[in-house]
C-alpha positions in Angstrom: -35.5 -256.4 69.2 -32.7 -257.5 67.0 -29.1 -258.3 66.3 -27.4 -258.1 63.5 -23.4 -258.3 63.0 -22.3 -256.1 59.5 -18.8 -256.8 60.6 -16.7 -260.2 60.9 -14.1 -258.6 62.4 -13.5 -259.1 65.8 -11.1 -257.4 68.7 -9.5 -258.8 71.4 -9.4 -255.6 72.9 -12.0 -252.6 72.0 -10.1 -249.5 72.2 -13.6 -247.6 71.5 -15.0 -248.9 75.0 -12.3 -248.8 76.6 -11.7 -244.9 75.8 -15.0 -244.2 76.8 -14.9 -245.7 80.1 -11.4 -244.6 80.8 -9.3 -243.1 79.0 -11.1 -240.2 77.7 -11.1 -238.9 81.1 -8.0 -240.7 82.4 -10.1 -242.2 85.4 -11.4 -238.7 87.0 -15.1 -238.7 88.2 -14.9 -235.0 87.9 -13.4 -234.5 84.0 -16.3 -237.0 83.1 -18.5 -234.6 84.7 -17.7 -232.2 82.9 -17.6 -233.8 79.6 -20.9 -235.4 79.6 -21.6 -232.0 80.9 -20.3 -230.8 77.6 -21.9 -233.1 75.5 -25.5 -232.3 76.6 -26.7 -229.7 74.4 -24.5 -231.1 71.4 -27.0 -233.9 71.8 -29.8 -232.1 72.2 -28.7 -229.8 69.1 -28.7 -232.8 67.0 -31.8 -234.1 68.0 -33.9 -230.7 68.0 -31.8 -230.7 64.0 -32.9 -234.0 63.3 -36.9 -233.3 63.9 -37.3 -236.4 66.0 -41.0 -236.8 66.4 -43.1 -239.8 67.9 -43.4 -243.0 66.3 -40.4 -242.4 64.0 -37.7 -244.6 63.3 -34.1 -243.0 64.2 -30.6 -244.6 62.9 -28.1 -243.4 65.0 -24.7 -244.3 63.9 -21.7 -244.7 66.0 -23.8 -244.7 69.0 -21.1 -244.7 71.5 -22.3 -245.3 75.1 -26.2 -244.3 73.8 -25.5 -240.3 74.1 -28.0 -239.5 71.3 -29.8 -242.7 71.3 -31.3 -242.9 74.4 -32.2 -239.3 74.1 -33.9 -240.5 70.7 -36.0 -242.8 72.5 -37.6 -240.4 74.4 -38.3 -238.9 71.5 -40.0 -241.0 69.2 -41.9 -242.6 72.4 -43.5 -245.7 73.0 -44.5 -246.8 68.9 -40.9 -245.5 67.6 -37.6 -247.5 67.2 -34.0 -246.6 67.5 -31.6 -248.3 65.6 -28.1 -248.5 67.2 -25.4 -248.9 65.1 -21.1 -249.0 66.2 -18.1 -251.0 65.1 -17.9 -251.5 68.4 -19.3 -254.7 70.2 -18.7 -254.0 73.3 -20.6 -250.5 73.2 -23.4 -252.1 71.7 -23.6 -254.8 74.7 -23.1 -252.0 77.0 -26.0 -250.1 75.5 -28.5 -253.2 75.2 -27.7 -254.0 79.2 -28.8 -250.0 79.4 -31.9 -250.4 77.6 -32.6 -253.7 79.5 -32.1 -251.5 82.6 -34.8 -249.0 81.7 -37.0 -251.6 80.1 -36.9 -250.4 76.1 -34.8 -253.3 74.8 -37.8 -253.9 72.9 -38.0 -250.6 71.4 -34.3 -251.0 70.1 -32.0 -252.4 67.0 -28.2 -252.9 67.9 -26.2 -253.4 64.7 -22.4 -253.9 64.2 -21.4 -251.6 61.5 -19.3 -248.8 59.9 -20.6 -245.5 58.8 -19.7 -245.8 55.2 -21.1 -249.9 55.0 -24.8 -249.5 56.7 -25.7 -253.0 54.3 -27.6 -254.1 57.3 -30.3 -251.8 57.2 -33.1 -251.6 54.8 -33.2 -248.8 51.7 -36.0 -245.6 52.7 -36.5 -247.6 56.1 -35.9 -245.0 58.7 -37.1 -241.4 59.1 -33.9 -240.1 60.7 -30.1 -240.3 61.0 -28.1 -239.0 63.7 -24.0 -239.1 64.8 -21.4 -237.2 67.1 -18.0 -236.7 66.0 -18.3 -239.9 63.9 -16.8 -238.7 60.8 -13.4 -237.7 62.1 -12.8 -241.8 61.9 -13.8 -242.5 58.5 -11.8 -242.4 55.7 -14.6 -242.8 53.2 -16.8 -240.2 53.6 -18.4 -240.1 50.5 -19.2 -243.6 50.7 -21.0 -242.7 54.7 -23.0 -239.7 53.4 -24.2 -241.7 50.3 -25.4 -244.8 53.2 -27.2 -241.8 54.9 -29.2 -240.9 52.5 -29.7 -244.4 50.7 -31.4 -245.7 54.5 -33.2 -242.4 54.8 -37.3 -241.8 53.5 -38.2 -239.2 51.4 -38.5 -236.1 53.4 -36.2 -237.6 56.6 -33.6 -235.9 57.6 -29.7 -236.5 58.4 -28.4 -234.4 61.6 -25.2 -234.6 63.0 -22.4 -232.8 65.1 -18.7 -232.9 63.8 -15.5 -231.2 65.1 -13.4 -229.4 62.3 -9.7 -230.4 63.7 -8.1 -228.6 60.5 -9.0 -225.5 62.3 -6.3 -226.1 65.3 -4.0 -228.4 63.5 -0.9 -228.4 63.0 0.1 -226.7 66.2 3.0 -224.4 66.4 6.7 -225.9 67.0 6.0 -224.1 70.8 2.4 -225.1 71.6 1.8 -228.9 72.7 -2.0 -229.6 73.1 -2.2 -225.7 73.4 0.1 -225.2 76.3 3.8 -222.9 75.5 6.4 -225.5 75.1 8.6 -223.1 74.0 11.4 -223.8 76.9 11.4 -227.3 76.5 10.5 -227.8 72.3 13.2 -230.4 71.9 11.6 -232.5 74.2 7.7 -231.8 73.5 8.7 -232.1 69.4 9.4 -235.6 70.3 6.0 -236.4 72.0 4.2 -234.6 69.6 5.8 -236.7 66.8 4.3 -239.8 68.8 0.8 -238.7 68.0 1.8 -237.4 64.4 3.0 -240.9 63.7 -0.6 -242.6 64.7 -2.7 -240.0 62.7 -0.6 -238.2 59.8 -2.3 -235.0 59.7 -1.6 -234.7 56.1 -3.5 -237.7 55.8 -5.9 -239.4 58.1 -9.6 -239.3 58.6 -9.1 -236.8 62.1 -7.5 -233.9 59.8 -8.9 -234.4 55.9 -12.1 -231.9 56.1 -13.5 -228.8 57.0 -17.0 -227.5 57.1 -17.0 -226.7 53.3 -16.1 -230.2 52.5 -19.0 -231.6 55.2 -21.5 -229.6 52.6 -19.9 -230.4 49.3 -20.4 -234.7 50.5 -24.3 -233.7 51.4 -25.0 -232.0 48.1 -22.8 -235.1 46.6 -25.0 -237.4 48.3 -28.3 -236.4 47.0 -29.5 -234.1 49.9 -32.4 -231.7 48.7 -31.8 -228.8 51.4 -28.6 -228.8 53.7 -27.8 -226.7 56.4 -24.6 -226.0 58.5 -24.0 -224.0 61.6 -20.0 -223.5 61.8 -18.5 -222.6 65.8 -15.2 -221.6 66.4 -13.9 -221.1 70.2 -10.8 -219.6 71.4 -10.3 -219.7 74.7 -8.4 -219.9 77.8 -7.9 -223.8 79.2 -9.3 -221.8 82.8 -12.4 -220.5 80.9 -13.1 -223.6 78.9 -14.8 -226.7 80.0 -11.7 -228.5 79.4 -9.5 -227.6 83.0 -8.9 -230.3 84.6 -6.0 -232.1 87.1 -2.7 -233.0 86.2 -3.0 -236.8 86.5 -6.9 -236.4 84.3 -4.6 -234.8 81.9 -1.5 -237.2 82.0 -3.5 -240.1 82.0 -6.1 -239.3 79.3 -5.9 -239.6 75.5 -7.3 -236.9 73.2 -9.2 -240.1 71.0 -9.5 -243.2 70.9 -6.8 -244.2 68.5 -3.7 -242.4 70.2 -1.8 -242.8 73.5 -2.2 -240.9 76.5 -0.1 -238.7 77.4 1.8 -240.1 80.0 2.1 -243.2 77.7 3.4 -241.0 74.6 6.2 -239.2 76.9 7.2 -242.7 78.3 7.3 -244.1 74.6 10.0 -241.5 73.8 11.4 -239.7 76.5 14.3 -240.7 79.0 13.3 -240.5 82.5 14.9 -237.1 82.9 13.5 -236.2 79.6 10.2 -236.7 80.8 10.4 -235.5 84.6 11.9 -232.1 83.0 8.7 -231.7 80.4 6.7 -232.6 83.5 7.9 -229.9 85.9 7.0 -227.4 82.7 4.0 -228.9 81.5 2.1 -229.4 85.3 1.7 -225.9 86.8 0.3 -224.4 83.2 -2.2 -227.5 83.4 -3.6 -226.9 86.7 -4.1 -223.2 86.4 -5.6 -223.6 82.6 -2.8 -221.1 81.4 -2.9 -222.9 77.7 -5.1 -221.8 74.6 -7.6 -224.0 73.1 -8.5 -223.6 69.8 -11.9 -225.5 68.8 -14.4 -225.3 65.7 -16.9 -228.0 65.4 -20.3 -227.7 62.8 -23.3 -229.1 63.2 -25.1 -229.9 59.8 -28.5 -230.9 59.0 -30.0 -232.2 55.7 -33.3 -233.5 54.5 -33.7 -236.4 51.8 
């Protein structure tokens, strides 16, 4: 086992762990439940994708909490290595006290580094790469696809999982996270410009690609045979694994980088301001009665 920092940057405070640990669920058992419930055959998509086979070596970047890693483990058995690799320090702590736990630390790589600067890790030295919604934070795409394939051995493969937020985005003047704001726009127009203010959907990383553009960077890269399975849901909030309680809601933020909700509305709203978009907003969240409107791709490449 080793360690190796790509990164001198340092936080005081690690927004990525503490989403993951809070805020992406705003403190509900239950709305975790669901979403790791979600995220279970996302990760084993990506794996099956990625060919994972014992004894290989498996990169996977912007590990998180060890989703995909752990599961990659399994995998590639008791002569394989996975590599885990965040900008996150306190993820990567969290995951080697999880591999401590279940006695693979020695079976694991933690390295500190962005998708598009993978310096740390050797040219042709592993025999997969795997990420979840990774992308959707990195300006330099290019630059990541072209650190994919530069690690990867002839004939490994690249598999990941990405969500295509052009597809809902920008929301109508009368939808606010897919729920009618019609009665109260005035008031939701200023919360939603709180979020448009932190990621500019004209121009950040969350909103600058679609599915087309995911297999124009593979082609760019180098990548021999690519292949991309586009989904695209429509649904009811009830029918979707995304209902949840008012307070989960309120007090959960849709990524890392942004507010909650209930911090956004305080940011910019009066206290009557914000009571009256409450009394709208609460009784269509607890019955589901919003839209959601979700397209994600899976894409898989070989070097």
């Amino acid at each position: 086992m080793s360690d190796i920092d790509a990164s001198q940057a340092t936080n005081t405070t690690d927004h990525w762990a503490a989403w993951l640990a809070e805020r992406r669920h705003g403190g509900d058992r239950e709305f975790l439940r669901q979403t790791l419930e979600f995220l279970g055959p996302i990760r084993d998509r990506v794996i099956a994708n990625a060919d994972v086979s014992t004894g290989a070596r498996v990169l996977d970047v912007g590990c998180g909490e060890g989703l995909i890693a752990f599961a990659a483990l399994e995998k590639v058995g008791p002569s394989g290595e996975v590599i885990f690799s965040d900008v996150s320090s306190d993820l990567l702590e969290r995951c080697r006290e999880l591999a401590r736990a279940a006695g693979v630390l020695g079976r694991c790589q933690f390295v500190r580094a962005s998708a598009n600067e993978l310096s740390a890790i050797e040219d042709a030295s592993v025999d997969a790469v795997t990420l979840r919604s990774v992308l959707i934070y990195e300006k330099d795409k290019a630059g990541a696809f072209g650190e994919f394939h530069r690690v990867l051995r002839p004939g490994g493969r690249l598999s990941f999982f990405e969500p295509i937020n052009r597809f809902g985005h920008p929301e109508p003047a009368d939808r606010f996270h897919g729920y009618d704001v019609e009665a109260v726009a005035e008031i939701a127009s200023k919360v939603k410009a709180v979020y448009e203010s932190r990621q500019p959907q004209a121009t950040d990383a969350m909103f600058d690609f679609d599915e087309r553009d995911l297999l124009s960077l593979a082609e760019g890269a180098g990548f021999s045979e690519v292949h991309l399975s586009l989904e695209v849901d429509i649904e009811a909030y009830s029918a979707s694994p995304w209902q949840t309680s008012w307070e989960a809601w309120l007090h959960s933020a849709p990524n890392p980088l942004v507010p909650t909700r209930a911090e956004a509305i305080s940011e910019v709203l009066s206290p009557a301001e914000g009571q009256r978009l409450s009394d709208h907003l609460r009784p269509l969240v607890e019955t589901g009665q919003g839209q959601v409107r979700r397209a994600a791709a899976y894409l898989w490449s070989v070097h």
